[in-house]
N, C-alpha and C positions, 0 to 999 in steps of 0.2 A: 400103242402110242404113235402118233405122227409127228414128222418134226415139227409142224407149226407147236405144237403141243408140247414138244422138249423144247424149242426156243421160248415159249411162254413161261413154262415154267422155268428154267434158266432167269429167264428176269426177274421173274418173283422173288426167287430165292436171292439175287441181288440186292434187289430192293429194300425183302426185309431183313436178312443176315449181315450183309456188309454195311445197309446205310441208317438200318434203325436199331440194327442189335439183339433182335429179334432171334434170340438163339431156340426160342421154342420151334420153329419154322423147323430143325435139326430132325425134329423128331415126325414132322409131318411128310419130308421133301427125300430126306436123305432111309434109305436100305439099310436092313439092322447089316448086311454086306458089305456096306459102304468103306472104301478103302483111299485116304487121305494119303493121295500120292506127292505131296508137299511136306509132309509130316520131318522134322525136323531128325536127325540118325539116333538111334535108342529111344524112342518116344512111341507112343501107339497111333497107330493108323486109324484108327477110328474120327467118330468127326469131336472129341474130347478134345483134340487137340487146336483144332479151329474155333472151338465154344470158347477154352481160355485165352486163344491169341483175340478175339473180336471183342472180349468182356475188354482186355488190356487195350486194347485198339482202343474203344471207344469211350475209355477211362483219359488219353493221352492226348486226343484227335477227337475236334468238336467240328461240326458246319460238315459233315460226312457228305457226300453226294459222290452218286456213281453217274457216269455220260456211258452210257453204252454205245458205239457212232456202227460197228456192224457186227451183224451176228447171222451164223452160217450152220447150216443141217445136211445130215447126211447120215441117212439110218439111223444110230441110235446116238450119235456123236454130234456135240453142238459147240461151235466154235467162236468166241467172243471177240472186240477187240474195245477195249475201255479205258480211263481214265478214272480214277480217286482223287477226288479235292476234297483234300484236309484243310485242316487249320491246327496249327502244333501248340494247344492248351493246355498239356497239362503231362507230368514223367509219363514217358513211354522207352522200355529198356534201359534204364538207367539214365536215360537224357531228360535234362528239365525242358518245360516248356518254354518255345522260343518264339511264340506267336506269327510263325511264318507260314505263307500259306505254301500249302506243299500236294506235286500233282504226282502220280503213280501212274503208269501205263502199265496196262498189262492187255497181254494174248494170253486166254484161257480154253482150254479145251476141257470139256465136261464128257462123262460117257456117261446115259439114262439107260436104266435096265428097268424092267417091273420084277417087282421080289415076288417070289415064288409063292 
């Protein structure tokens, strides 16, 4: 794999997991290895736990769109910096919808391996 090739795919899986909910993408992008270093403390590491936050995401959060503005490689490590515009439609965590639009920044760092 090269990194033009881990940056592409990096967007992909943005594209389709975080902004259309496409949690089948899970099963194509992500290593039955895969280790969910976000994963919330006593919960499983796997990507189970990202499938139920994205269903819940996109249950609470309509008008989803990711800005990806740079994105950086380096051997097997691909490094993001992005934006989430929401739109707050409907409970999410116990919070009613407040129809506000609301931005997330985030710096992500991803490590691509090929499974064995």
């Amino acid at each position: 794999m090269t990194v033009e090739h881990n940056k592409q795919t990096v967007i992909r899986f943005n594209n389709e997991f975080f902004e259309k909910a496409n949690t089948e993408i899970t099963k194509e992008l992500l290593a039955s290895s895969f280790v969910n270093h976000t994963a919330p403390p006593n919960r499983p590491t796997d990507a189970s736990v990202m499938i139920s936050f994205i269903t819940a995401f996109h249950k609470g959060f309509s008008d989803v769109s990711v800005k990806i503005y740079e994105i950086l490689g380096e051997d097997d490590k691909i490094c993001l910096r992005k934006t989430i515009l929401v739109t707050h439609t409907g409970e999410f965590m116990g919070e009613k919808a407040s129809g506000k639009k609301i931005e997330l920044n985030v710096i992500e760092i991803d490590i691509l391996k090929m499974e064995k």
